[in-house]
C-alpha positions as CSV (number, residue, x, y, z in Angstrom):
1,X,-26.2,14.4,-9.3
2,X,-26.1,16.4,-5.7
3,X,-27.7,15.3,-2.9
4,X,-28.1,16.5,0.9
5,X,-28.2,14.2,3.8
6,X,-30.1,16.0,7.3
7,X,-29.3,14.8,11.0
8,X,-31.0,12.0,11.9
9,X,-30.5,8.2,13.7
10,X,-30.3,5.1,11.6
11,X,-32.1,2.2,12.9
12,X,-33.0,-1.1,11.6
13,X,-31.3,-4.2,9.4
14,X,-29.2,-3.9,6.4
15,X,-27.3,-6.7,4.0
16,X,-24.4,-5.8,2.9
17,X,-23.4,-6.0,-0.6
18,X,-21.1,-8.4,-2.3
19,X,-17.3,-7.9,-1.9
20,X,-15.5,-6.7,-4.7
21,X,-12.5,-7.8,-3.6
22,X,-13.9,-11.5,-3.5
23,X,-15.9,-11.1,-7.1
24,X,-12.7,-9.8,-9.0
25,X,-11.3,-12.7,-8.2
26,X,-13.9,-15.4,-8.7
27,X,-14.6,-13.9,-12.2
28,X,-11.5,-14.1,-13.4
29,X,-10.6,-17.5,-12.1
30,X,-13.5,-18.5,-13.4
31,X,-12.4,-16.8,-16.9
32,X,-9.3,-19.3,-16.9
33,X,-11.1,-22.7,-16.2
34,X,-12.1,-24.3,-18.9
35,X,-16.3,-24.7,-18.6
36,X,-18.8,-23.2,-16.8
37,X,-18.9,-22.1,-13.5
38,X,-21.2,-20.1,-11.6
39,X,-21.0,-17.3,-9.7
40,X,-23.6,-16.3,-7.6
41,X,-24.1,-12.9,-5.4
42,X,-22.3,-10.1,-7.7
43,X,-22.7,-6.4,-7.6
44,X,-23.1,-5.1,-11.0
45,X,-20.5,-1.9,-9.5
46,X,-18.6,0.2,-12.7
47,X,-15.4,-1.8,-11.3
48,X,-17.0,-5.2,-11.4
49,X,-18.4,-4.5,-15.0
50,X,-14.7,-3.7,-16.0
51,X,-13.8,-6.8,-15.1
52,X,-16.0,-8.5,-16.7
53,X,-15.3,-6.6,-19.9
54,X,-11.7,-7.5,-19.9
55,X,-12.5,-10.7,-19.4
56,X,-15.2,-10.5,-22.4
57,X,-12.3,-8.8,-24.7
58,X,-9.7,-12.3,-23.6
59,X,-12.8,-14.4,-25.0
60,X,-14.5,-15.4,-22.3
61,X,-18.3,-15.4,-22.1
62,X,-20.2,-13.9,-19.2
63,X,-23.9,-13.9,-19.4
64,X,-24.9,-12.2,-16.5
65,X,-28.7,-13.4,-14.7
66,X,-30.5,-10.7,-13.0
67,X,-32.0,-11.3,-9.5
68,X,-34.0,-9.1,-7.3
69,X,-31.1,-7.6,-6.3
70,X,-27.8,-8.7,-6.9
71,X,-26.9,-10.9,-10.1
72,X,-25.6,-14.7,-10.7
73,X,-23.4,-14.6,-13.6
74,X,-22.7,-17.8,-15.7
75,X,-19.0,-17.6,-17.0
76,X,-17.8,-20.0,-19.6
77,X,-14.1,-20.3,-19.0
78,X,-11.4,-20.1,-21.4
79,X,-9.3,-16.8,-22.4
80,X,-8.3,-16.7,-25.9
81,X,-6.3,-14.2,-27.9
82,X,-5.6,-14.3,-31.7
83,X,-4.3,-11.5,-32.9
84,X,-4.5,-8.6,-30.6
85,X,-7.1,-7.1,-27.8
86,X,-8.1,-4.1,-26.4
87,X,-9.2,-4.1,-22.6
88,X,-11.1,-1.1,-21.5
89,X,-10.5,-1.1,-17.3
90,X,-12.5,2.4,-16.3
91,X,-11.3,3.6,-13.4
92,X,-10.4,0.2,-11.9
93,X,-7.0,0.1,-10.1
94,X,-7.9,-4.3,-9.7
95,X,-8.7,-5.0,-13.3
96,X,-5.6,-3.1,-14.5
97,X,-3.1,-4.6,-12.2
98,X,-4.6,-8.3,-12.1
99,X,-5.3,-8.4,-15.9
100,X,-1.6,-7.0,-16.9
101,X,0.0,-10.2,-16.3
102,X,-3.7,-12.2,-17.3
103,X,-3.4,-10.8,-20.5
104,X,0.2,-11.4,-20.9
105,X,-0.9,-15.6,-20.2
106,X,-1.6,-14.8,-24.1
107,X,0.2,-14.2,-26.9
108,X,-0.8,-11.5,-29.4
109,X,-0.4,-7.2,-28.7
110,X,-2.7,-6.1,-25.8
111,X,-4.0,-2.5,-24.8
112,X,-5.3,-1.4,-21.7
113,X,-7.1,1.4,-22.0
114,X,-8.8,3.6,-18.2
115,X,-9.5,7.0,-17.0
116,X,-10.1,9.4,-14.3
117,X,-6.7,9.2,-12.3
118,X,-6.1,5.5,-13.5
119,X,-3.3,5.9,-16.0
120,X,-1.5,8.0,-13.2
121,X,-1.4,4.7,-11.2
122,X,2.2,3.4,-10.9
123,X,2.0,-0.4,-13.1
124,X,6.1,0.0,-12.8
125,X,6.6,-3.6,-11.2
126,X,5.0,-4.9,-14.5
127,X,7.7,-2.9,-16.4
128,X,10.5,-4.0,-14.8
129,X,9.3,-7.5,-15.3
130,X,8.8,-7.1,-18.8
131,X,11.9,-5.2,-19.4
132,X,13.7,-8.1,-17.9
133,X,12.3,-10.6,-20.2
134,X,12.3,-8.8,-23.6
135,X,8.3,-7.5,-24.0
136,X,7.8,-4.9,-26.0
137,X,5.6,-2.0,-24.3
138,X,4.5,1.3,-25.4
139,X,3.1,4.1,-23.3
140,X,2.6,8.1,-23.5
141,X,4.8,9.9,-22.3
142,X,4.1,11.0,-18.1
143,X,0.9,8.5,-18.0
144,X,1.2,4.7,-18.2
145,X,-2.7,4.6,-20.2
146,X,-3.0,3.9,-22.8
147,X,-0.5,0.5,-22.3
148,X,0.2,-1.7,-25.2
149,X,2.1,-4.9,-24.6
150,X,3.5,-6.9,-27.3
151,X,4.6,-10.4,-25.9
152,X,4.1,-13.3,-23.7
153,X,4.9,-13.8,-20.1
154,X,7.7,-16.0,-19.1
155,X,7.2,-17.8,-15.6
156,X,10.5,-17.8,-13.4
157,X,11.6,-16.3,-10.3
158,X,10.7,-12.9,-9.5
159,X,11.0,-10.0,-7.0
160,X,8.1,-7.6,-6.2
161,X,8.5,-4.2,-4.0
162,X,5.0,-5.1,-2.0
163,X,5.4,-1.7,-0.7
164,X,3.4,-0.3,-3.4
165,X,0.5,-2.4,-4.0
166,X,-0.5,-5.8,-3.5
167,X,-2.1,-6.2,-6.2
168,X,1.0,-6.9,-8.5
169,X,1.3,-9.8,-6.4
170,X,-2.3,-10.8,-6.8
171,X,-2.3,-10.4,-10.7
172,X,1.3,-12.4,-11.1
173,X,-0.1,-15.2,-9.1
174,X,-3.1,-15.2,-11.3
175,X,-1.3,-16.1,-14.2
176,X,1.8,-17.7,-13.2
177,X,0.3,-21.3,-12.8
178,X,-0.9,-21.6,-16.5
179,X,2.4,-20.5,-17.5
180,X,4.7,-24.1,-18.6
181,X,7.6,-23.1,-16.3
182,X,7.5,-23.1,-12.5
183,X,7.4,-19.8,-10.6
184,X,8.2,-17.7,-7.7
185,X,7.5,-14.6,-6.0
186,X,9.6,-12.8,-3.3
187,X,8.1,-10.1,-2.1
188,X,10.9,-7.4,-0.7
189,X,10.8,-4.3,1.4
190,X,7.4,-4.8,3.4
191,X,4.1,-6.4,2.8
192,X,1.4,-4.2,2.8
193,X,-2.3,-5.2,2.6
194,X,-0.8,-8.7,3.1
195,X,-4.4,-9.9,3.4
196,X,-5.5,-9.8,-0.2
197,X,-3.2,-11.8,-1.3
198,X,-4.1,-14.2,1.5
199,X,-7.7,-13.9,-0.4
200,X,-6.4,-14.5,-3.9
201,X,-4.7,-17.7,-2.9
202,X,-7.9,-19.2,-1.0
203,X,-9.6,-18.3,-4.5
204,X,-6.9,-20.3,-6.6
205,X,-7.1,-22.6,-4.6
206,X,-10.6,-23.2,-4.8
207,X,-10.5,-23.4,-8.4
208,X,-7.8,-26.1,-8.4
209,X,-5.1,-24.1,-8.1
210,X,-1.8,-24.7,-5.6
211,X,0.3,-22.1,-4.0
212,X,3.0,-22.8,-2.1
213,X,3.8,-19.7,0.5
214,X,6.8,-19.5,2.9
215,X,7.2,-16.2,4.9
216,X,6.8,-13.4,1.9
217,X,7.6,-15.9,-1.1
218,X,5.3,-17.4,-3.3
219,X,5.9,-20.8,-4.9
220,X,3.9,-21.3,-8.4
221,X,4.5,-24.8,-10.0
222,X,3.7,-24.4,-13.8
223,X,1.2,-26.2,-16.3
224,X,-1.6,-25.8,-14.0
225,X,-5.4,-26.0,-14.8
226,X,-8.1,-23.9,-13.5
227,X,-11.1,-26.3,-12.5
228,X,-14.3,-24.9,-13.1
229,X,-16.4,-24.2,-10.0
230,X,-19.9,-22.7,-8.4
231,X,-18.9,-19.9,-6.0
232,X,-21.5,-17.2,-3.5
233,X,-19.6,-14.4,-3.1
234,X,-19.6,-13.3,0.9
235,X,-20.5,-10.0,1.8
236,X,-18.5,-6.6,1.7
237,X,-16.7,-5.2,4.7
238,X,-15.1,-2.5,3.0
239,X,-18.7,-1.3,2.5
240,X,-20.0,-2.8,6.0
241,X,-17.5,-0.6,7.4
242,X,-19.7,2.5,6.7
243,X,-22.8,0.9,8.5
244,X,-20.8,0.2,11.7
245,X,-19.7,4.0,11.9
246,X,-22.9,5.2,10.9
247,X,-24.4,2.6,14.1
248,X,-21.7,3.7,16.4
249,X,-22.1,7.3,15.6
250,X,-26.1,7.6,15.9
251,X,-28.0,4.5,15.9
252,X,-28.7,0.9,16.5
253,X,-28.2,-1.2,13.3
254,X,-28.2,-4.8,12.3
255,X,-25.8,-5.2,9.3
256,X,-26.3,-9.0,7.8
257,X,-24.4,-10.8,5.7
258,X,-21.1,-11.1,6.8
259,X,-18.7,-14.3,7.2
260,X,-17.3,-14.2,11.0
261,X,-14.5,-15.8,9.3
262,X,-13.7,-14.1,6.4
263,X,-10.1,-13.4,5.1
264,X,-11.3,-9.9,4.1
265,X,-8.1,-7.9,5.3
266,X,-11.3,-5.0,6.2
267,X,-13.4,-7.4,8.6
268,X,-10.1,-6.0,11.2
269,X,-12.8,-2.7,11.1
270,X,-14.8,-4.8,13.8
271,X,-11.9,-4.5,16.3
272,X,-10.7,-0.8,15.3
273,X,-14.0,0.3,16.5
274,X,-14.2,-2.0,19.6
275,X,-11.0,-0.4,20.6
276,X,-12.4,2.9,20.0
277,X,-15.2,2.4,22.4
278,X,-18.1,1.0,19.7
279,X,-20.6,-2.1,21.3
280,X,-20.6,-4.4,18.6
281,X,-22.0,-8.1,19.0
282,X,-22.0,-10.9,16.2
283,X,-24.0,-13.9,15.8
284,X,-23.8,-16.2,12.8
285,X,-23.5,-13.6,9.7
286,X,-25.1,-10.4,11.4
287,X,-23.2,-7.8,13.3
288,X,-25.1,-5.4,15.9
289,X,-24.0,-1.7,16.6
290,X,-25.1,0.8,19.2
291,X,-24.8,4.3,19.4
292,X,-21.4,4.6,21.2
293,X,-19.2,7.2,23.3
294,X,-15.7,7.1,20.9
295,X,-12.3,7.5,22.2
296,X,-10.1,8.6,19.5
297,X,-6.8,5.8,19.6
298,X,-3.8,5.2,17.1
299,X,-4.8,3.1,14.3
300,X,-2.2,1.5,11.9
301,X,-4.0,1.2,8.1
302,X,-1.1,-0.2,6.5
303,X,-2.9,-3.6,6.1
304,X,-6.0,-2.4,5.4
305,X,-6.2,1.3,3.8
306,X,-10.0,1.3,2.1
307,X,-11.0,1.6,5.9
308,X,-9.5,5.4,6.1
309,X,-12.4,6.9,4.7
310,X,-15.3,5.8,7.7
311,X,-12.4,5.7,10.2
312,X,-11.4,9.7,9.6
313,X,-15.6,9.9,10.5
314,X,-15.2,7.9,13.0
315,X,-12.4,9.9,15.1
316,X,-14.0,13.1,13.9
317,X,-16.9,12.2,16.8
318,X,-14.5,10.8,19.1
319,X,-13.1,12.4,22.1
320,X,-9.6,13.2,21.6
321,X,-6.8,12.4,19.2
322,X,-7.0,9.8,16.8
323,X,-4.1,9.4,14.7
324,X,-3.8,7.3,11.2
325,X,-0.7,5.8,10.1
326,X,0.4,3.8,7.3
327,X,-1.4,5.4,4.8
328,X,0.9,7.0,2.3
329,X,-0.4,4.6,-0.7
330,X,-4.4,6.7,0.0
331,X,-2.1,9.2,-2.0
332,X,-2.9,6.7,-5.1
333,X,-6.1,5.5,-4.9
334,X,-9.3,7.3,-7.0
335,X,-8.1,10.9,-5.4
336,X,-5.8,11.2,-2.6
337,X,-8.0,10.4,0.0
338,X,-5.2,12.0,3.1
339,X,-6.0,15.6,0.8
340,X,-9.5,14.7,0.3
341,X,-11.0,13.8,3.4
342,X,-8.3,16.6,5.8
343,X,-9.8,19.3,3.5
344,X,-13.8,18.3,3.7
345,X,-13.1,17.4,7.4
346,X,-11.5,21.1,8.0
347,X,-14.2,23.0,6.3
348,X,-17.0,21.3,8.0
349,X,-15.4,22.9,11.2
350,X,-13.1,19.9,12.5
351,X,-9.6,19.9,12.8
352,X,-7.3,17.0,10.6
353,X,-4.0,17.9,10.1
354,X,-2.6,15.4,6.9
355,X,1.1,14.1,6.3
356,X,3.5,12.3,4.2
357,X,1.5,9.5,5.7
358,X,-0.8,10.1,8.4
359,X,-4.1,11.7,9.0
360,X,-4.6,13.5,12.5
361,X,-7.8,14.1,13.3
362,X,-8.9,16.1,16.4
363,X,-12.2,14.9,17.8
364,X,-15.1,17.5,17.7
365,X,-18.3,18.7,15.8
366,X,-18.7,18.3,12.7
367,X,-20.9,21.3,11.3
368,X,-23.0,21.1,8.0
369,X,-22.2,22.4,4.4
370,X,-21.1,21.6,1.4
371,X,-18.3,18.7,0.8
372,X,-16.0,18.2,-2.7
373,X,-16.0,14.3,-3.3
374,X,-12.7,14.5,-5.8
375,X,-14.9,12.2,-7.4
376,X,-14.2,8.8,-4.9
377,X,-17.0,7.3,-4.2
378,X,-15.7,6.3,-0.6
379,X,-15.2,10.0,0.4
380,X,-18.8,10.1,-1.0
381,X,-20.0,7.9,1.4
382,X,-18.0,8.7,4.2
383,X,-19.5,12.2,4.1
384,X,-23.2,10.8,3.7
385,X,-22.9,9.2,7.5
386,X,-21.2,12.0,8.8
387,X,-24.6,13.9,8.0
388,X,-26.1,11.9,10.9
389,X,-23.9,13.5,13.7
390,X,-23.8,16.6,11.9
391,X,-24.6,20.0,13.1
392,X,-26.8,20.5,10.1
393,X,-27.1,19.1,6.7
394,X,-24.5,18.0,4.7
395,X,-24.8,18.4,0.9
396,X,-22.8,15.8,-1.7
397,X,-22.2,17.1,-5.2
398,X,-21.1,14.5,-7.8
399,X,-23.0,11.4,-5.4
400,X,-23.3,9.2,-8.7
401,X,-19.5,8.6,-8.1
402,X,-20.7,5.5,-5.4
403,X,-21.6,3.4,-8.2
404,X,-17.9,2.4,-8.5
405,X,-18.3,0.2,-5.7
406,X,-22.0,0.0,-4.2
407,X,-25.1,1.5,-6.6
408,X,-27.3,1.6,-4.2
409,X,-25.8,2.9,-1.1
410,X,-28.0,5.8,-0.5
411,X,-31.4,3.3,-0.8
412,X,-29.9,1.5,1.6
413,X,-28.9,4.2,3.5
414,X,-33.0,6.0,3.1
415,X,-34.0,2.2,4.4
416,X,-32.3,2.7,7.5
417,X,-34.0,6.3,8.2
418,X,-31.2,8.3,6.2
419,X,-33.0,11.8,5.5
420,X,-31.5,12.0,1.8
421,X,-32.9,14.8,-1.1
């Protein structure tokens, strides 16, 4: 699907949609207590539907309620394994890293099947941990899909490089606790996106789970029980993030449905753009943004890199310099978002220079034409609210790639007066 976005100003309220982050989590909590609980608020995304799968192919039973927008799914907890599964996880970097060691709760041969550029994502901390206790693993050679495990997790004390991705972390201290022996965690060399691990461990622990944390370790005491439990999934910053550029840049929006207080590691995109000149007020769960004068500023990403995408639009319309550290794991994500969005940015006439690390981004015009998405749906949409600003149209080839994350961001987008064909 291709679609071209015209100048224009955006004015008017929009709800955000779910958080992903927050929903991966709740399902699959859910999928280990024993019962029903019920999970209201859920984006029906491609990555949220993987995660349900896997949690389908462990023996867990989803039935999913449609509302008039988003969904309520009923989960009857339990995962079960008796000879061997196979775990389809699309092009979701969460579900294969959280349900790795899930799986591994289990005895019995697993295979974790993806594509796009998901079996290029590094799983090596898994590896190691399975080398050191004996489980057999098979993979092709230079890819890590498909991965076929043979084995069961042992608890104990282990070391994870949290330089790499937080989300070994996340899917260790998913399965840890129902393991019988007592665990822990030391996380070595730097903790980045520290935050979503903060969010896993509120989730545990309000499905009956305890975590001990000091500092960068985790402490896991074994023989746990999940407790079923009725859980609303808050709002999406990662995807409210694109609204509050899209205000600052050329409109006045209302964007509703977000937690003042939420451990979302992305809500920090309130304060990046205060700093960068943006007049944003919150009261209760809705956030108001004005069309704003930008100053481009030094932001550090290394706790919260899903941000990149709006941020490189944001400092494209700011005056001067704005320069993006901390962002050598974009490299890894659905494309390398550094290549993806310093290319697109360049052709549509502004000036980003990309390193090892860092995106530097000149402030200036952004002129219309034709953008390459790499297939990410964040690049996608970050290029949709450029359009607004833009010189002339912008056109999106591949578009359908949003509905990894948020279906219906261009309706939501043609709500708020988005000129979309």
């Amino acid at each position: 699907m291709e679609i071209t976005v015209s100048p224009g100003t955006y004015h008017g309220t929009v709800t955000v949609p779910p958080s992903k982050s927050a929903a991966h989590r709740a399902i699959i909590a859910a999928a280990f207590a024993e019962g029903r609980s019920v999970i209201g608020n859920v984006d029906l995304s491609s990555d949220i539907l993987a995660t349900i799968g896997a949690c389908r192919s462990l023996g867990c039973d989803i039935i999913i309620e449609k509302n008039e927008r988003y969904n309520t799914l009923n989960v009857d907890g339990g995962l079960s394994l008796s000879d061997e599964a196979a775990i389809d996880c699309a092009e979701s970097g969460s579900t294969l890293r959280f349900f790795i060691p899930v799986a591994c709760t289990l005895s019995g041969t697993k295979t974790f099947t993806g594509h796009g550029r998901l079996p290029y994502r590094p799983v090596d901390a898994y590896l190691q941990i399975f080398d050191s206790q004996g489980i057999r693993y098979t993979r092709p050679p230079g890819t890590n899909l498909p991965l076929t495990v043979s084995g069961k997790l042992q608890g104990g004390k282990m070391r994870v490089d949290g330089r790499v991705s937080s989300q070994y972390v996340t899917g260790l201290l998913f399965a840890l606790p129902v393991l019988q022996e007592d665990s822990a965690i030391s996380v070595l060399g730097g903790f980045e996106s520290r935050g979503y691990v903060d969010l896993t461990v509120d989730m545990l622990r309000r499905f009956g789970i305890e975590i001990g944390v000091s500092g960068d370790e985790f402490i896991i005491k074994g023989s746990q029980r999940y407790q079923p439990r009725d859980i609303v999934v808050e709002g999406d910053y990662s995807q409210a993030a694109f609204f509050i550029v899209a205000g600052a840049i050329a409109g006045d929006l209302r964007i509703a449905g977000l937690d003042a207080h939420s451990l979302q590691p992305d809500s920090a995109i309130v304060s990046i753009m205060q700093r960068m000149g943006a007049v944003i007020t919150q009261e209760d769960d809705t956030l108001s943004v004005k069309q704003s004068v930008l100053t481009g500023t030094e932001i550090d990403v290394s706790q919260c890199p899903d941000l990149v995408p709006p941020l490189a639009i944001a400092a494209a319309f700011a005056k001067g310099e704005t320069r993006i550290t901390g962002a050598a794991r974009l490299r890894i994500k659905e494309c390398d978002r550094l290549h993806a969005l310093a290319v697109n940015l360049n052709n549509l006439g502004n000036q980003a220079v990309e390193t090892d690390d860092e995106l530097i981004i000149r402030g200036g015009i952004i002129n219309g034409g034709t953008i390459d998405t790499f297939g990410d749906h964040r690049i996608a949409m970050a290029f949709a609210i450029a359009a607004a600003g833009a010189k002339s149209d912008i056109t999106i080839p591949n578009a359908e790639c949003i509905n990894k994350s948020y279906p219906k961001f261009y309706d939501d987008l043609k709500v708020l007066g988005g000129q979309i064909k």
